[in-house]
Each structure stands twice: as structure tokens, then as C-alpha cells.
C-alpha positions in Angstrom: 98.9 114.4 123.3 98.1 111.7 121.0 96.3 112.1 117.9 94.1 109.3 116.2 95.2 109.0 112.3 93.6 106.6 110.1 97.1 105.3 107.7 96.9 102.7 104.6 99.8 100.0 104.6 100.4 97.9 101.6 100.1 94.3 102.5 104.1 93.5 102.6 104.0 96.5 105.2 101.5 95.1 107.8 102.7 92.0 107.5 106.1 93.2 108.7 104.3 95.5 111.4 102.5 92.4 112.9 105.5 90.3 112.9 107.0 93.0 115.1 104.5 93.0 117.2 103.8 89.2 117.5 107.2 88.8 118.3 107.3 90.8 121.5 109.2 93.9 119.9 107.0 96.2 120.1 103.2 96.3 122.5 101.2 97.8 119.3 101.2 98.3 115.9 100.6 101.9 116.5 104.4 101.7 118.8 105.8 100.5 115.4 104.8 103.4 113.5 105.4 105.8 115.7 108.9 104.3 116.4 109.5 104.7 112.3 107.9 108.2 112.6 110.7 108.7 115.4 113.5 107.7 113.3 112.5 109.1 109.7 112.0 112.7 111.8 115.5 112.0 113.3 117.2 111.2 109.4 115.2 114.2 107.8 116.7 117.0 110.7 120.3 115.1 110.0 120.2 115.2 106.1 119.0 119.2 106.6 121.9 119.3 109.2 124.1 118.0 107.0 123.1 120.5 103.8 123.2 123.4 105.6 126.7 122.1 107.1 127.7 121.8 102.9 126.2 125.0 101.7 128.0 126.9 104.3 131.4 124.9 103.5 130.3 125.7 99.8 129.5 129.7 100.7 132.5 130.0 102.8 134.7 128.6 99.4 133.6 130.6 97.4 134.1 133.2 99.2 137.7 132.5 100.5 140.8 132.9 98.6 141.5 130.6 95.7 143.7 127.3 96.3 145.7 125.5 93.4 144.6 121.8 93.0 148.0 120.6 94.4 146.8 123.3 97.9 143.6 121.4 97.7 144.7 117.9 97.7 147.4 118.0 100.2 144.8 120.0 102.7 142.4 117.1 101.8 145.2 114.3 102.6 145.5 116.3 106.0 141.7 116.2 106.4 141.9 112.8 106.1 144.9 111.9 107.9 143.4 113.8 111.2 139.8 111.8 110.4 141.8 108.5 110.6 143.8 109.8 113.6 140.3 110.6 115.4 138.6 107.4 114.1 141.7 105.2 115.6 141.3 106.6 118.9 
């Protein structure tokens, strides 16, 4: 269903939007903002994602038994290590 929404740009923002669109990027100005509606929906559910991801790594260390810094930094070396590892291949 589509919904009929009457929206204020500044002037630097149309300006952009029709460029879009008179460059054969997009059929309608509408397709651009819905297109940036797609992807600001998309980066709000990942920055929840990735809160909820660092209050639960948060919840579970403080609830978990305590490491010395020297525990901590070589299990955050390893972390890393294995992240590089993964990123190589």
C-alpha cells in the first residue's frame, strides 16, 4: 500500500533529489526518498542490533567472574588475532 505524505526539503536537499532523478538513477523523486527511507530503517535496526549485542556483552561481564587486566588484554589480543585470521580469508 502506498501512502501519500506531503514532506518539506531544504533547497540543498531537492536539488540533490532532482539531480538523482535527472540523471537516470532513480524514475521519481518519491523512489529517492523512499530509497533513503529504505536505508535509514536498515541503519536504525543495525545500531539497535548492535546495542542490544553490547548490553548483553556488558550484562554477561558483569555478571561473569572477574579477569585481571593482564586476562583481559591477552583474551583481547586473541579476539583480535582470530578477527584478522577471519578478515584474511
Amino acid at each position: 500500500m502506498t501512502v501519500k505524505s506531503s514532506i518539506s526539503l531544504t533547497d540543498e536537499q531537492d536539488a540533490f533529489v532532482r539531480s538523482l532523478v535527472a540523471a537516470g538513477r532513480y524514475p521519481s523523486a518519491s523512489a529517492v526518498l523512499q530509497q533513503g527511507i529504505d536505508l535509514l530503517r536498515r541503519q536504525v535496526e543495525a545500531d539497535e542490533a548492535d546495542v542490544a549485542a553490547l548490553r548483553a556483552i556488558l550484562r554477561e561481564r558483569l555478571e561473569g567472574p572477574f579477569l585481571s587486566a593482564e586476562a583481559m588484554s591477552e583474551q583481547v589480543e586473541a579476539m583480535i588475532a582470530r578477527k584478522r585470521r577471519d578478515v584474511a580469508s
